[in-house]
Structure formats: structure tokens, C-alpha cells
N, C-alpha and C positions, 0 to 999 in steps of 0.2 A: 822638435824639442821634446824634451821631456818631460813629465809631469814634475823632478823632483829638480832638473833645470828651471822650469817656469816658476815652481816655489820660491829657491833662491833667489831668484831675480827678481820676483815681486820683493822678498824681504831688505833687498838692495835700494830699491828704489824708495819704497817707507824709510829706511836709514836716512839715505841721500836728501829726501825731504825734509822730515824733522831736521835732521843736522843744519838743512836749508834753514828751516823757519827761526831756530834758534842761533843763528849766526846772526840773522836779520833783526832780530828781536834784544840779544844782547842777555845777561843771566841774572835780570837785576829783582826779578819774580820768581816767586817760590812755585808758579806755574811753569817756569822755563825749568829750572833743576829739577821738575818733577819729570818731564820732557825727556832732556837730558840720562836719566836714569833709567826712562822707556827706552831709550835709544841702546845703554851701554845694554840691558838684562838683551832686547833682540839680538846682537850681534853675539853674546853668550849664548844662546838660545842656535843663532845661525852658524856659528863655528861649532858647536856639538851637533848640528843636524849636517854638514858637511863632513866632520871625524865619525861618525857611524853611518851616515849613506851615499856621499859622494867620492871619500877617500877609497874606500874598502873596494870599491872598482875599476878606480883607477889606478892603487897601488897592485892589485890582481894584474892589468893589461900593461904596466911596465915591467913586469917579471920578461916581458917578451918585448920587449919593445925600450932601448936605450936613453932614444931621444925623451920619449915621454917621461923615462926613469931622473933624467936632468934636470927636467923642469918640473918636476914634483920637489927635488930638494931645492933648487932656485924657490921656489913658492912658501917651502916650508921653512926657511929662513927667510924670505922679507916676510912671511905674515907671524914670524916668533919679534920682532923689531916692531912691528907694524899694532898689535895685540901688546907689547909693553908700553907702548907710546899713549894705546889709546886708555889704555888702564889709568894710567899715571895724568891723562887728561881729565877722564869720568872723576878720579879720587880729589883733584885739587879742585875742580868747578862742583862739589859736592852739596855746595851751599851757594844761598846767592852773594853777590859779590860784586863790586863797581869796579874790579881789578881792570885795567887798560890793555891787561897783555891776556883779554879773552879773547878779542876778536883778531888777534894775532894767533893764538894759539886755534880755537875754532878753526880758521881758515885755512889753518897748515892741515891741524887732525881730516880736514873736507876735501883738501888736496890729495891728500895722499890715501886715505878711503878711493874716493873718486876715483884713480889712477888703480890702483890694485882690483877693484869691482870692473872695471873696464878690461882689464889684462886678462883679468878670471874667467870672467864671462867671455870674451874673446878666443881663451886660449883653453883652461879648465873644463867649460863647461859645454864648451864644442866636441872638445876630445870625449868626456863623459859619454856622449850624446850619441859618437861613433860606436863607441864601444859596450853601452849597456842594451 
């Protein structure tokens, strides 16, 4: 693996945790929104450290290569769905709140993070890994 693999994937697993702890914990503390907030700025943070150094690689090695040219756009439409969903999560849990459809909503936004970090790293950042 890579050094810039290994990164991402640590910053996955911080995600996936926090997201853990605050699902567990519920948003009824100004210390969970604070959380919360840590969580949305990293995934800002980890989606601009993949569009300037893990894209520009592998958008380079599908100029040759079709299959891989597929599933760069399959990825970059569910993560344009995937990045409005969780935007629109970060902005309504923005404060604390006893709302009922948190741990509904938490759970889906954890779902479906979970599933896409698992595909990436699976599929994305293998292929990176061949090719850098």
C-alpha cells in the first residue's frame, strides 16, 4: 500500500468511529454537534485530499484503460448523491436536538459511508496502488 492509501484509510476509520460514537450517544450535547462538525470538516478535508492526489492518477491510467475509466464515473456519481445527502445531514443536525429521526437518519448517513469506504478501498484504492 501506499503512503497516500494508508492516509485515506486511517481518515476512514476516524470517520467511521466518531460517526460510531455519535450514533451511540444520540445529539442531545453540544459536545456530540461539536463531534459531528469534526466529522463533516474531515470528510471535506478527505474528499479534497482524494480530487488533488488520488484522482489525478487514476484519471491519468484510465486514459488507457476503459474498465477503470467506468468506474471512475459509477464512483463519481454515487459520491455527487452520496456528498449531498451527507451535507444536508451535517446542516439539519447542526445543533442539538431531541429529534427522533436522528438515529434514523445517523444510521442510514453510517450505512451508506460504510458501504462506499468499503467499495473504495476495495476497488479505488487498490487500483491507485497498482498504478502509482
Amino acid at each position: 500500500m501506499s503512503a497516500l492509501t494508508d492516509e485515506l484509510k486511517a481518515d476512514h476509520a476516524w470517520v467511521l468511529e466518531k460517526l460510531e460514537e455519535v450514533k451511540r450517544k444520540g445529539i442531545v450535547s453540544e459536545d456530540a454537534v461539536e463531534t459531528l462538525m469534526s466529522i463533516k470538516n474531515a470528510l471535506i478535508g478527505h474528499l479534497q485530499k482524494e480530487d488533488a492526489k488520488l484522482y489525478p492518477v487514476l484519471n491519468k491510467a484510465a486514459e488507457s484503460d476503459n474498465r477503470l475509466k467506468n468506474n471512475l464515473k459509477i464512483f463519481a456519481k454515487d459520491m455527487e448523491q452520496i456528498t449531498a445527502d451527507a451535507i444536508a445531514f451535517f446542516d439539519r443536525y447542526s445543533t442539538t436536538t431531541s429529534d427522533s429521526a436522528f438515529a434514523e437518519d445517523i444510521g442510514a448517513l453510517f450505512s451508506r459511508l460504510k458501504r462506499r469506504i468499503s467499495t473504495e478501498e476495495k476497488m479505488l484504492y487498490s487500483e491507485y496502488d497498482k498504478v502509482s
